[in-house]
N, C-alpha and C positions, 0 to 999 in steps of 0.2 A: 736730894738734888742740890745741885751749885752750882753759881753762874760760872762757869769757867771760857776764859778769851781761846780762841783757835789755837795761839800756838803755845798755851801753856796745856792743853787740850792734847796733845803733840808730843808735849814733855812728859807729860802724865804715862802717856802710853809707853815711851822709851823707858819710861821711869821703873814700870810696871814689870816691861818685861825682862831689864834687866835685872830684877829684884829676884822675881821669878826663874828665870834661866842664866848663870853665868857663861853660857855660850854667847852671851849677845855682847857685843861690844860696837864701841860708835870710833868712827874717822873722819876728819877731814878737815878742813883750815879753820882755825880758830872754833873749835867746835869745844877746848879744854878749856883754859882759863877766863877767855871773854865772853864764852857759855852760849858761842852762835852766833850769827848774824842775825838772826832772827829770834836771839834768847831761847831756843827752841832746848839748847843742851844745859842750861844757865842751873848751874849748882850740882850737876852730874859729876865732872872732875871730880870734887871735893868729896862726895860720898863714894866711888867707885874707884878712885884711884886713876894712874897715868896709863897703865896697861888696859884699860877698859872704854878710857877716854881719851883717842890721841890724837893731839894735836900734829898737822901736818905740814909741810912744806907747801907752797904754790906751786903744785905736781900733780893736776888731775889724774893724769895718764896714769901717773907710779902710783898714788894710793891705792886708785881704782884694782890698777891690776892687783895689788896689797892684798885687796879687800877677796878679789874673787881666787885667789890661794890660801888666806884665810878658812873660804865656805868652805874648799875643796877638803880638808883638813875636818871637818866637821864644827867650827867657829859657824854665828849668826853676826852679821857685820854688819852695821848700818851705815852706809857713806852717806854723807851731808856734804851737797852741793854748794860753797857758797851763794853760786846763782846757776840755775838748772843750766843756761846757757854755757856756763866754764866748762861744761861733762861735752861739751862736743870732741875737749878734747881729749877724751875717756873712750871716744864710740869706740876703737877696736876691740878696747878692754870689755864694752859692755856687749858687744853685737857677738864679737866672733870668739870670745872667751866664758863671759858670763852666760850668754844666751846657748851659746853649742854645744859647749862641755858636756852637758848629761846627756846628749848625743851622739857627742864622735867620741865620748869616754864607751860607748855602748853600756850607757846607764850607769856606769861604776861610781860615777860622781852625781852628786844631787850641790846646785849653789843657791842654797838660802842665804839669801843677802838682800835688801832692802837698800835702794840709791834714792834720796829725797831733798827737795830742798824749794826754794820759791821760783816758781817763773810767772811767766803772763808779762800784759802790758800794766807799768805800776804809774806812777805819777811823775812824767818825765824822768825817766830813766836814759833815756837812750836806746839803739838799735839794739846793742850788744848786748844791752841788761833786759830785754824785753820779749825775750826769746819764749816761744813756742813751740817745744822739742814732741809734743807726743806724736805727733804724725812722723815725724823723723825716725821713729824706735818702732812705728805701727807693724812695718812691715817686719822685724828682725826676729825670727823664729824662736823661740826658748823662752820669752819674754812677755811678764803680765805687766801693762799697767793702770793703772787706777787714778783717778785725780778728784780728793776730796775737796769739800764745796760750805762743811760749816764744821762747827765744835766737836757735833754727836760720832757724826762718819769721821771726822778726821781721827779721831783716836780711836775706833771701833776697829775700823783700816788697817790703820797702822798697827794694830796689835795685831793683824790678822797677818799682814804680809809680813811681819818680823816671823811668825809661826810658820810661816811658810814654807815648802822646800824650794821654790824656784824664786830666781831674779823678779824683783817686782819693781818698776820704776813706781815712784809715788811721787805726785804732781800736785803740788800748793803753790794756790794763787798768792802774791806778793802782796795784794791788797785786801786779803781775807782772814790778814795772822790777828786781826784787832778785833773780829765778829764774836759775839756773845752770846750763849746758851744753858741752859740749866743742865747738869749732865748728869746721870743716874749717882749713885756711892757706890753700888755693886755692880762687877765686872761684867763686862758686855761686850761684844767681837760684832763686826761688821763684814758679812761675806763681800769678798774681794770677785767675783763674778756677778754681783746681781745689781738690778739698774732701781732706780725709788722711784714709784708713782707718787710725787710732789703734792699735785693737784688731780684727782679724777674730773674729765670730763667728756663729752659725747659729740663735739662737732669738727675738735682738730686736733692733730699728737704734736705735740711740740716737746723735741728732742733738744736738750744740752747737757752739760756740763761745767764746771769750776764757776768762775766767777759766774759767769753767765746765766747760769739758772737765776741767779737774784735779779740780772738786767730782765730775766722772763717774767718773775714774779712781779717787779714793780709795773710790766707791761699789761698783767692779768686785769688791772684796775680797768683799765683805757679799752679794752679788748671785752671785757662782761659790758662796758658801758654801750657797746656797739650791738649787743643782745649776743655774743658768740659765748661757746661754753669751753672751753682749751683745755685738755687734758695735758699736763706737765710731766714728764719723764727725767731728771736726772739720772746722766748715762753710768756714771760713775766709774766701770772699767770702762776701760777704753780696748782693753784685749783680754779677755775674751769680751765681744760688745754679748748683751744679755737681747739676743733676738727672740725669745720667749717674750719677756716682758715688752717689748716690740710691737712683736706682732699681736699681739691682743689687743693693743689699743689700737692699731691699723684698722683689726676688723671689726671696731666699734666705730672709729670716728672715718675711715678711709681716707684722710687727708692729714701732711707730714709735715709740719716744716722745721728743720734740723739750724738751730742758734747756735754758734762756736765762735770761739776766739780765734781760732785756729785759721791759718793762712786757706785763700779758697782754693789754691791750686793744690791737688794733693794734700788734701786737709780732712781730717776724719772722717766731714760730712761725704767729701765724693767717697770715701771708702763704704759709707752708712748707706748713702742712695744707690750703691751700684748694689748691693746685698737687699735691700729692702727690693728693690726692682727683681731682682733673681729669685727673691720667698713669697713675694707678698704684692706680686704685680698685678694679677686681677683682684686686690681688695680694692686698688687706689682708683676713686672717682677724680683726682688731679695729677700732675707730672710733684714728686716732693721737689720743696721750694727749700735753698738751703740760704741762709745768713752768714756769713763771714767777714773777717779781716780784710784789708786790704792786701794786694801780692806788693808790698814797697817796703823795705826797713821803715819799725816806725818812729815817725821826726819825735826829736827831743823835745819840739814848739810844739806845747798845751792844746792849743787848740788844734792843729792838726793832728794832734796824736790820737783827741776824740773820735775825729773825722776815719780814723784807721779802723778802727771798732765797729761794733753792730751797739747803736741805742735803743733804749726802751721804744723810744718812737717807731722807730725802725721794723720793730715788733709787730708791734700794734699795726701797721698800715700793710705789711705782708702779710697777717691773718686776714686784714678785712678785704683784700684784691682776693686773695685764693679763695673767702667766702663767699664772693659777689663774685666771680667771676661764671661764665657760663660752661656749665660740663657738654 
């Protein structure tokens, strides 16, 4: 075991599998010699060379599409997002190229390709740097994605979706590259469709993801002090969502309430409650209660920007109304 930080956790993994398979190769701005925005690529150049690691232009659109004629070719490509929000301007390349192709190829084509890089809300960033893409790409057919939450999954993950045959977005929180965990010495894969039971517990499911899972975890304290017992779920795909894992804790605890970062309009959770309602509507002894973001770009000013968020507090006072409340 060794303490390893998130995104060298990250590096590990690209590290791995390019050692492993010289089908894998990495793209995207400043990803060769300043080795990341987020250090994630930092010493890769230098052991694999400029045809392995290349640095690009400020051209989402172009690399992007780069990358998914690349996979078509049988290349494994990783494109690295400077900031998940810059890929907006990649969507055609990612929706109606990446995602369709082994469709309207009628199968001839498979795109193993891996698109990742940091989003969420970070520490005054700004609107544009604080984006929230996975509900944007939820809906576009061909398309897995996943959004890792600590050291273990992040690299487990990510070696999984690099092995993959289809497009996988992979979704890292911007405030999560510095989190620290002990990580095995021998080789270990994290399935890219299954959700983690966090915390077992018997009175309420509380669903998230990324950063979020830790605002649940610090909220667990404040929520057992109330005498409640919270069953934690990190979702971790986001497509395929793992409603096996779901519903088992539904029909222990029958009461939902689904924490995201993610805008409330159109935001994973209404994707999660309209499915949970459709498989698992006579479990629920309540309506599921979802926690979201604010629907406003979020301010660059600190404290508003908190105010855009779901807080630990937040948490805590939403379990305890759904448990007191009358069925």
């Amino acid at each position: 075991m060794a303490e390893t930080l998130l995104f060298n956790a990250l590096r590990e993994a690209v590290d791995e599998e390019m050692g492993r398979d010289e089908t894998v190769f990495v793209i995207g701005e400043d990803v060769g010699h300043y080795g990341g925005s987020y250090k994630v690529t930092k010493g890769l150049y230098e052991k694999y060379g400029p045809l392995r690691v290349l640095d690009t232009p400020i051209a989402e659109n172009s690399f992007t599409g780069m990358a998914v004629g690349a996979a078509m070719t049988g290349l494994r490509p990783i494109v690295e997002g400077m900031n998940m929000g810059f890929l907006l301007l990649a969507f055609n390349q990612i929706a109606n190229n990446a995602g369709m192709l082994p469709y309207t190829s009628g199968g001839n084509y498979h795109i193993p390709m891996v698109i990742r890089g940091p989003g969420g809300v970070g520490r005054q960033l700004g609107a544009e740097h604080s984006q929230r893409l996975e509900a944007y790409f939820q809906a576009v057919p061909g398309l897995k994605i996943v959004a890792c939450s600590t050291p273990y999954n992040a690299k487990g993950l990510l070696k999984s979706a690099i092995r993959d045959k289809n497009p996988v977005l992979f979704f890292e929180h911007v405030l999560l590259y510095n989190l620290k965990e002990d990580l095995p010495s021998d080789e270990y894969l994290v399935p890219l469709d299954k959700a983690d039971v966090v915390r077992p517990g018997k009175d309420v499911t509380i669903l998230t993801y990324s950063r979020m899972r830790h605002h649940v975890l610090q909220a667990v304290k404040g929520i057992e002090a109330q005498g409640f017992d919270p069953e934690v779920i990190d979702l971790i795909s986001l497509k395929p969502i793992d409603y096996d894992t779901i519903g088992e804790s539904i029909r222990k605890t029958h009461k939902v309430i689904i924490v995201e970062e993610c805008m409330r309009t159109g935001g994973i959770a209404a994707e999660i409650i309209a499915s949970i309602n459709d498989r698992f509507f006579d479990e629920l002894d309540a309506p599921v209660m979802r926690l979201s973001s604010q629907d406003i770009p979020t301010p660059y000013n600190g404290r508003l920007e908190s105010l855009t968020i779901v807080q630990p507090k937040q948490i805590v006072e939403a379990v305890e109304k759904m448990m007191t409340a009358r069925v």
